[in-house]
N, C-alpha and C positions, 0 to 999 in steps of 0.2 A: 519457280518450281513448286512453290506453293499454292498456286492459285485455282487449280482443277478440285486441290484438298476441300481449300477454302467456300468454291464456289458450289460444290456438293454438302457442305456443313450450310451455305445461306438457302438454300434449294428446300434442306431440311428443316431450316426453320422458318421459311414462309410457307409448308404446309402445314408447320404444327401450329404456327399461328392462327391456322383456319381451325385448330381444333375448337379453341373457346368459344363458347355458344352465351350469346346476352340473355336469352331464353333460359340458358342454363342457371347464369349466374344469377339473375332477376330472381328465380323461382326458389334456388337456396337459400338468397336473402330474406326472402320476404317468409320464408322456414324459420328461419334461425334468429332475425332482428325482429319481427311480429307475430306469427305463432306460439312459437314456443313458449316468448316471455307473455303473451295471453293468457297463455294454457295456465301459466303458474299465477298470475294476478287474479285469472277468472276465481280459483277456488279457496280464494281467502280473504277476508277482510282489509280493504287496503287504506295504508297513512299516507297520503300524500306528504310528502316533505322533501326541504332540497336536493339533498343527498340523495335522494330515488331518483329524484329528475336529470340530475346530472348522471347517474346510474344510469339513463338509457342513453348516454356518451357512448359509455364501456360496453353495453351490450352491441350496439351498432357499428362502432370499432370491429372489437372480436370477431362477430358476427357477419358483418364484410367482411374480411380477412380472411374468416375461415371456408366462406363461399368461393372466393378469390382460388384459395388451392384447393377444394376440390372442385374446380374445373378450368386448372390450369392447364399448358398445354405438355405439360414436362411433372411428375413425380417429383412430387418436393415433400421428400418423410419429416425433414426437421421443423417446417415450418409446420404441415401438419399436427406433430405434437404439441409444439407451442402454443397455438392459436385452438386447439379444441381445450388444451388446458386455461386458457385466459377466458374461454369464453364460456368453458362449464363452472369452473371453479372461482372465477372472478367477474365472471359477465349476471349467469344464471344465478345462482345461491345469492349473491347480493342484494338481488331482486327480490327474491322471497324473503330474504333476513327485513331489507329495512322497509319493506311494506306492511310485515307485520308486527317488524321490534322483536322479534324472535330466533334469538340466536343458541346454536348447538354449547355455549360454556356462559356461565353465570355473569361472567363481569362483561358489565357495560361502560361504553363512554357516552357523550355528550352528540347533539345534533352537530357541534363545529368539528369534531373528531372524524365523525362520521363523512361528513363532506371533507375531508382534507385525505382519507382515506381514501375515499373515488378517489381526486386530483389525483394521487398519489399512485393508484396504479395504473390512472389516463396519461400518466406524465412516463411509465415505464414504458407503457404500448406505443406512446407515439415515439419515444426513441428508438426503441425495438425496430418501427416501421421503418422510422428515417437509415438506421444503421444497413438493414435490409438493401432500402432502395439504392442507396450508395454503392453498396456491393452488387448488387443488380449492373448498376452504371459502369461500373469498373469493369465488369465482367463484359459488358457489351464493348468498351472500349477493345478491352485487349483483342476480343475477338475480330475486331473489325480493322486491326490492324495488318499489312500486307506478308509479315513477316511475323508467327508466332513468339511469343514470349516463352523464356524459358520456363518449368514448371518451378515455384515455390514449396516451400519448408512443406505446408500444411500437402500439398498435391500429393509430393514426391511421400509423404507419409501415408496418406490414404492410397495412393498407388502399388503401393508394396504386397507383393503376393505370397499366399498364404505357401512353407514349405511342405512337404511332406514329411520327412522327417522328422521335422520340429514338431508337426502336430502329432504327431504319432506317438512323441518323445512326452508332449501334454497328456494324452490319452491314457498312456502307463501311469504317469504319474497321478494323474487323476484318480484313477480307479486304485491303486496303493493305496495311495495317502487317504484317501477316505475309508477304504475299507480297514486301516489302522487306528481314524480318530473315532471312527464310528464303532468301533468294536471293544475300545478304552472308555466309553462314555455311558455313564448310568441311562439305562431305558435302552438303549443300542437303536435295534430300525424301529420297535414300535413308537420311540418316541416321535419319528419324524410324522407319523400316520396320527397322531392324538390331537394336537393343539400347540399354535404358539404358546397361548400360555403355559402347557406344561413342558414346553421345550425351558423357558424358561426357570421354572418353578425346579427343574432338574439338576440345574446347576446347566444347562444348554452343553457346554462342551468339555469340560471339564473340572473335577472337585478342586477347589480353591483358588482358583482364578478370578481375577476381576471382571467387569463387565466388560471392558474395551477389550480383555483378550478374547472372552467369550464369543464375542461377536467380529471378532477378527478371525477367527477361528471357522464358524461358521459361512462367513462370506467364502474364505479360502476354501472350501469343500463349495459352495454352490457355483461361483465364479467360472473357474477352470473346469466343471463340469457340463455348465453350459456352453464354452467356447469349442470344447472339445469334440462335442454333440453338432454344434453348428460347424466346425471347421473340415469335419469328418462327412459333412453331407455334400457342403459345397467347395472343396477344395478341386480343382482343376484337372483334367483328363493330360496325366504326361507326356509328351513330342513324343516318345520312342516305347509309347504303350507304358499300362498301367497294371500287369497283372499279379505283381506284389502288392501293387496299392489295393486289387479287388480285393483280394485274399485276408488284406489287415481289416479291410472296411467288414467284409461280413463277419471278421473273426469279431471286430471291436464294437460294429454297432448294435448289436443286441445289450449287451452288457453297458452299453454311455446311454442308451434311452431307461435301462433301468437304474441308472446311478441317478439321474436327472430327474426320475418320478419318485427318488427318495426323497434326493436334496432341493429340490427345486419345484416343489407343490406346494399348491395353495393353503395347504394344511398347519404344514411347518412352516411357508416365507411368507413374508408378505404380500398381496394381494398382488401391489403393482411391483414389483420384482416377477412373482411368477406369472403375471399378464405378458412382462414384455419378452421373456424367454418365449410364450406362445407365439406372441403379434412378431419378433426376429425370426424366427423358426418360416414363418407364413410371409412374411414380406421379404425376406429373403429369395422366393421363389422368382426366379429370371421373368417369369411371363406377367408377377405383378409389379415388377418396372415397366410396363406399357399403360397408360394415362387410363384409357377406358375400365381394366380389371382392378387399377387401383381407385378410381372414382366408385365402384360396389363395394367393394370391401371397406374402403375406409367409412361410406355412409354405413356399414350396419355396424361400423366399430363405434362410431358416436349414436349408435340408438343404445348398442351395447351399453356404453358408459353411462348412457342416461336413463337406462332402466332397467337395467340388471345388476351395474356394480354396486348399488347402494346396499342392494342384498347376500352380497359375497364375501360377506366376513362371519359368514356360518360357522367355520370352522376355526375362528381366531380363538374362541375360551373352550376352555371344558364344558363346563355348565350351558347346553348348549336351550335358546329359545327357541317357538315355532318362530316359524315364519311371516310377520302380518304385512301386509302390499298395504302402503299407503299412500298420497298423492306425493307424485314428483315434491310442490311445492315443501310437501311438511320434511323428507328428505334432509335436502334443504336446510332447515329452519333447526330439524334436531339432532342430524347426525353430526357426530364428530370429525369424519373425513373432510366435511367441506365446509373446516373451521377459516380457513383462509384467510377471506376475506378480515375476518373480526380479530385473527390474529393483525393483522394489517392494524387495525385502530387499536390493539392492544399496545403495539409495538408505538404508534405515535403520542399517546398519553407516556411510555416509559421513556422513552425520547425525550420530551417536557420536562420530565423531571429531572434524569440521568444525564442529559445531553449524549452526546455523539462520540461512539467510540471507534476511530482510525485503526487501532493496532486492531482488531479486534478480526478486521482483513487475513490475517496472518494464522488464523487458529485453523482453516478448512487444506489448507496447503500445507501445515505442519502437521497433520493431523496425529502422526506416528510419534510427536516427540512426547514424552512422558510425562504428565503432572510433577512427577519426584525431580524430573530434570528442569519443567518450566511454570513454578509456581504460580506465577502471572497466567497460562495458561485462559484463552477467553472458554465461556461454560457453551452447552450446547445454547444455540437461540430461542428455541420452543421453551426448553425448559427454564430459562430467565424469564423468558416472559409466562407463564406460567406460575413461577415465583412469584413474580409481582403480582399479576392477578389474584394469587394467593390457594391457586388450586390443589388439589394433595394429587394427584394425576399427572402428570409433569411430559409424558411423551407427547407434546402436541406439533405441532407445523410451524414453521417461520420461512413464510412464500421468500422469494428471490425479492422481491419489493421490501419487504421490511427488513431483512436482512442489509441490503446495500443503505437503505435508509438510515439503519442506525450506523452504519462505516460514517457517512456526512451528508446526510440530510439530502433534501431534493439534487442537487449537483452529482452525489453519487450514483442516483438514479440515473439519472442522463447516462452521465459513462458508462457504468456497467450494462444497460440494456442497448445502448448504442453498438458497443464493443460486439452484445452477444450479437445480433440481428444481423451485424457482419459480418460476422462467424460463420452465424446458422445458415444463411443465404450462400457462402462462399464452401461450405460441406456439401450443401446442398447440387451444386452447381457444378463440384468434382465429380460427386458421384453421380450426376445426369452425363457426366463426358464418359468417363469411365464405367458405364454401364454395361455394353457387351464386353466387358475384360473378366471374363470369370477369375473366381479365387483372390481377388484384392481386397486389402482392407476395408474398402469404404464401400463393397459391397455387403461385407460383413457387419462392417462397426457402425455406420449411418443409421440402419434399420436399427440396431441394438438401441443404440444414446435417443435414437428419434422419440423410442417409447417409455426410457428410461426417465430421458428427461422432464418427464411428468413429475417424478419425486426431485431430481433435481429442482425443480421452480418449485413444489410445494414444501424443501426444505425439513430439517433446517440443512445447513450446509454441513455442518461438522461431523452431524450424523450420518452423511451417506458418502464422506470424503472415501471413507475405504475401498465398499464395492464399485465407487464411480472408478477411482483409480487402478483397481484391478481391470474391470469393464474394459479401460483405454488400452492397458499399457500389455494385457496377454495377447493380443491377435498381434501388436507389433514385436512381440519378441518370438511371437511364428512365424516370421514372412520373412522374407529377405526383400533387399530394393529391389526393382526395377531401372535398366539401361537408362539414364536420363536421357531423354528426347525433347523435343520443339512438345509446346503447348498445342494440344489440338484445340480448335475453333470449340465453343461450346453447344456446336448441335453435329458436330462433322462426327459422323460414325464409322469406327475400324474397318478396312475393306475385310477384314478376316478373324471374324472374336474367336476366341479359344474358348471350342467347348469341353462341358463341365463331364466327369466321368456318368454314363448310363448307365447307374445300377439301380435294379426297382429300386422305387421307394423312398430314392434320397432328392427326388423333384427338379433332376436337372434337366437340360435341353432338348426336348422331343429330338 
């Protein structure tokens, strides 16, 4: 009974196999492994040294990888993020740091540091891959087997479709609760239009609070405003008509796109917070789940990152500079965003001394429990290593590499990026099955984490445990399950998607 399913799921993917083009992928590589890093060697003075030469490990790595998915035959958002983040933030900048010894923060390590540092994030990538490929294999098993497997934990959780009610029930809430914290809080809306730092400088959310409520605080307003905005676009066309649901939609969305250009601008959030609210919003759209509209758009989003976002923190101080364009390379070498790398060699000199701290796993997961309740409490990872550096600036970066690093040394590595890779491959791979199902999680939350996870891997963990955790856990407390059914084949497509409601302007199915 399954075999007509099955045999139109293998149909479908020996044409999409014919999608990848060697032409294609030849011409990316030779982009992104030899261009590029020319571009940045050509216009500065170069040290040859180990570390560099092992440095074009990692850019060739990435750099494969990231050619690989943009012209794969299937939309893979999580991989995408991953691998444009390893190969701008730990492929490229490394290039320009150790060719010319010029790094974005004061302290330096040694030439053995520095090589042990490459290893260090070559040793994450190739777990990453291997974890990948494994779940690749798995995934081709099951499908190839005569009689589907049930769906697992992780399916039956991204398969879960968004309600109506419940979202609606967000929506109200949404627009309350902020139009209450926002109107309690010194500066009220112009604060959100000035500058982080004087969101900051204000006391951010409220007079005598600490920082962790502050910014608990804060997230709780942006979070649930953007799920609200996104849930409200693409929530599902109802079996027996929607004409309540028009009625909330055009009463609601006027009013969630301007709650969302309060709290959720570049102005007030952070750069990559309010990029991935844009890049969710846009990859969200049904027609850029097909391989060719996602292969344009993703290429102008990595030109974007590579030559526009160095200069997008216009708006982060008061005291605002002009503007000066300088070479990709010097980027690189002085800004503080794409400290990464170097935090990486910070982090293995404090390792050397400190050794390796196990419990320390437990601080990103507990995030909510309180200093007054767990004195032991681990400190954020940027700002230890920072500490030790000895810098008076303390919010800096602690990548997902130096982080598991210091849990236990190389071995932790392996695990944790093994673990993610078949993760991120097995997300991946629901939400290529579950692509015509409008209104399910993992059409939602995929695209959200895919872009999120940028700050995810640049860390540190503990910093961003809260809105990760919001991120997950509000689109599953809007949805309800889904009927458990047989596993469909991994390219077998619904004789019948449910479409999404047709009201301008919310970008649902022609």
């Amino acid at each position: 009974m399954f075999q007509p399913e099955y045999s139109l799921g293998r149909e479908v993917g020996m044409q999409d196999a014919r999608v990848r083009s060697v032409a294609a992928v030849s011409l990316w590589a030779v982009v992104l492994t030899v261009l590029l890093p020319g571009l940045i060697l050509q216009s500065q003075p170069v040290q040859m040294s180990v570390a560099l030469a092992l440095q074009a490990v990692v850019v060739a790595h990435t750099g494969g990888a990231l050619a690989r998915v943009l012209t794969a035959p299937t939309v893979r958002l999580v991989a995408f993020g991953f691998w444009v983040f390893a190969y701008i933030w730990l492929g490229l900048a490394p290039v320009a740091m150790l060719a010319s010894d010029v790094y974005p923060w004061p302290y330096r390590t040694g030439e053995r540091t520095a090589v042990a540092a490459v290893a260090v994030v070559e040793l994450g990538l190739l777990a990453y891959s291997a974890g990948a490929a494994l779940a690749a294999r798995r995934e081709r098993d099951l499908a190839a087997r005569p009689v589907p497997a049930p769906p697992g934990l992780l399916e039956r959780g991204l398969s879960r479709r968004i309600a109506p009610w419940r979202l609606l029930a967000l929506c109200v809430l949404a627009l309350a609760g902020t139009a209450l914290l926002i109107s309690g809080q010194p500066g009220r809306l112009a604060a959100y239009f000035t500058s982080r730092q004087a969101i900051t400088e204000v006391g951010a959310m409220n007079n005598g609070q600490d920082a962790f409520m502050q910014s608990l605080l804060s997230w709780s307003l942006s979070v649930p405003a953007f799920w609200a905005l996104l849930g409200l676009l693409r929530i599902p066309r109802a079996p027996g008509g929607d004409r309540w649901l028009r009625g909330a939609r055009w009463l609601l969305l006027p009013a969630l796109v301007a709650l969302n250009v309060v709290v959720n601008n570049p102005i007030s959030k952070p750069r990559f917070w309010a990029g991935m609210v844009l890049l969710a919003l846009l990859f969200t759209v049904p027609r850029l789940c097909r391989t060719r509209p996602f292969r344009v758009t993703a290429a102008g989003l990595l030109a974007v990152l590579l030559f526009v976002f160095p200069y997008s923190d216009y708006f982060r101080y008061s005291d605002r500079e002009d503007v000066a364009v300088v070479s990709l390379a010097e980027q690189f070498t002085v800004n503080g965003d794409y400290d990464a790398f170097q935090q990486v060699q910070t982090g293995l000199d404090y390792a050397g001394e400190h050794g390796f701290s196990p419990q320390d796993v437990l601080g990103p997961p507990l995030f909510m429990v309180p200093r007054s309740m767990w004195p032991g409490k681990p400190d954020d990872t940027g700002k230890t290593l920072a500490e030790y550096a000895g810098y008076e600036f303390l919010n800096l970066s602690a990548p997902l590499w130096v982080e598991s690093y210091l849990w236990g040394g190389p071995l932790a590595v392996v695990v944790v990026f093994s673990l993610f890779g078949a993760a991120a491959r097995r997300v991946d791979d629901i939400r290529h099955r579950l692509r015509d199902r409008a209104g399910t999680v993992a059409a939602l939350l995929v695209p959200a984490f895919a872009f999120y996870q940028m700050v995810f891997l640049r860390g540190s963990l503990l910093g961003i445990a809260g809105p990760l955790t919001l991120l997950v856990v509000i689109p599953l407390l809007i949805s309800t399950p889904t009927a458990r059914a047989s596993r469909l084949p991994s390219s077998a497509v619904p004789s019948a998607p449910i479409r999404q409601a047709s009201i301008p302007g919310t970008g649902g199915h022609p």
